[in-house]
N, C-alpha and C positions, 0 to 999 in steps of 0.2 A: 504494500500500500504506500504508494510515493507522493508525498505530498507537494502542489500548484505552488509555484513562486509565490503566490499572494499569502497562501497559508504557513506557508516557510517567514513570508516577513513581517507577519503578524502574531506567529508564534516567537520569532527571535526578539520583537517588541514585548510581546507578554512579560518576556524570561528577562529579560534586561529591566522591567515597568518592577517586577517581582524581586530582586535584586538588591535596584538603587530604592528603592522605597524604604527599607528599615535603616538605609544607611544614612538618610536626612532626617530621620528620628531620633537616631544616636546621635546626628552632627549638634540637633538643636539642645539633646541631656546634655552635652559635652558641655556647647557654649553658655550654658546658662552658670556652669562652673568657671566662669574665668578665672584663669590663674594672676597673680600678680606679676610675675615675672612673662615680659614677652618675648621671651627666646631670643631675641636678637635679631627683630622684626623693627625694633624700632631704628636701629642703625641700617638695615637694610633698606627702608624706607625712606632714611636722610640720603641715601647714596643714591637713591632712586628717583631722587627730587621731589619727593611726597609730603606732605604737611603731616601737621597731627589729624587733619579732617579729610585727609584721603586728595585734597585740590594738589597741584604741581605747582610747584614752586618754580619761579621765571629762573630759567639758566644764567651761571653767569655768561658775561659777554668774553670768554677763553673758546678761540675757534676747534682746541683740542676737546674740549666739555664738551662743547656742541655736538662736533665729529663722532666725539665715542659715543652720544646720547642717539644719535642716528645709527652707528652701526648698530649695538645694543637692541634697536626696534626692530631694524631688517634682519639682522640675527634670528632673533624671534620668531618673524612674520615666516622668514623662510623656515625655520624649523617647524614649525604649526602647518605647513603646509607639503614638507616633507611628510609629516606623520599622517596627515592624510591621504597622501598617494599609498603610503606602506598600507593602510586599513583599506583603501579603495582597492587596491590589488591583492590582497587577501579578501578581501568579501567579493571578487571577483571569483579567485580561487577556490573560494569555497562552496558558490554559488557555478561551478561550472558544471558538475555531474558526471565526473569523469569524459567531457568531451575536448580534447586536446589541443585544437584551436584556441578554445577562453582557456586553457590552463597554461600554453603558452602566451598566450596574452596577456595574463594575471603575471605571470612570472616576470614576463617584461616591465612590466608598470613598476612591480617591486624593484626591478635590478636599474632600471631608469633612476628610479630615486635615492636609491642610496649611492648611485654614480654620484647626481649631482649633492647629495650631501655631500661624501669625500672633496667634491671640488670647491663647493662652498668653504669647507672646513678648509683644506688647503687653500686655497686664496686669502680667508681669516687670516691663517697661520702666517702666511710669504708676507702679506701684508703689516700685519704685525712685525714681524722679526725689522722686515725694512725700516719701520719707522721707528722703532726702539733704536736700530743702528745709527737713523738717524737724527733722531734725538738728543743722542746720546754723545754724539759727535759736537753735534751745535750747540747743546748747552751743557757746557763741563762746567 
């Protein structure tokens, strides 16, 4: 008995709805205990340019702030969307049925994207290392 795409993604919603449901019931016991101590959220949030009210605090005007505060984003934005190709190509994969067209296809999507992770990550990296050298150089 094999069960219609529609009922495969209605049941994998049920099972994820069944899931995450008791875990925003524990999230809200949890928070209602706040701790005194915040882990080291509060410093991470000065480096992040965040206020105590959550608003962004104006950068300074150091074109290096700025620059790193841009990578820092696109960093991000790309890894958030690397992780989606990875879960779009396994729910591809998983969703192919043993039919080896979608399962190389699925494969590709995954091998696509963590290519260009490595590349992003390397370019970070080269880019990085250059301007530390030259940095490093120009203001002794």
């Amino acid at each position: 008995m094999g069960l219609t795409p529609l009922k495969k993604v209605f049941f994998i919603m049920l099972l994820v709805g069944v899931l995450l449901i008791p875990s925003f019931y524990a999230y809200y016991a949890y928070a209602a205990e706040t701790p005194k101590d915040d882990y080291g959220l509060g410093k991470t949030a000065a480096q992040a340019y965040l206020g105590d009210n959550g608003d962004v605090k104006k950068l300074k005007a150091d074109p290096r702030e700025i620059t790193g505060a841009v990578v820092g984003v696109v960093l991000a934005a790309l890894g958030v969307m690397f992780m989606l190709q990875i879960i779009i190509g396994g729910i591809r994969w998983l969703s192919a049925a043993g039919n080896e067209e979608k399962v190389t296809a699925a494969k590709g999507t995954i091998t696509h994207a963590l290519i260009g992770l490595v590349i992003v990550i390397g370019a970070y990296a080269l880019v990085n290392y250059v301007l530390q050298g030259l940095l490093s150089s120009v203001f002794k």
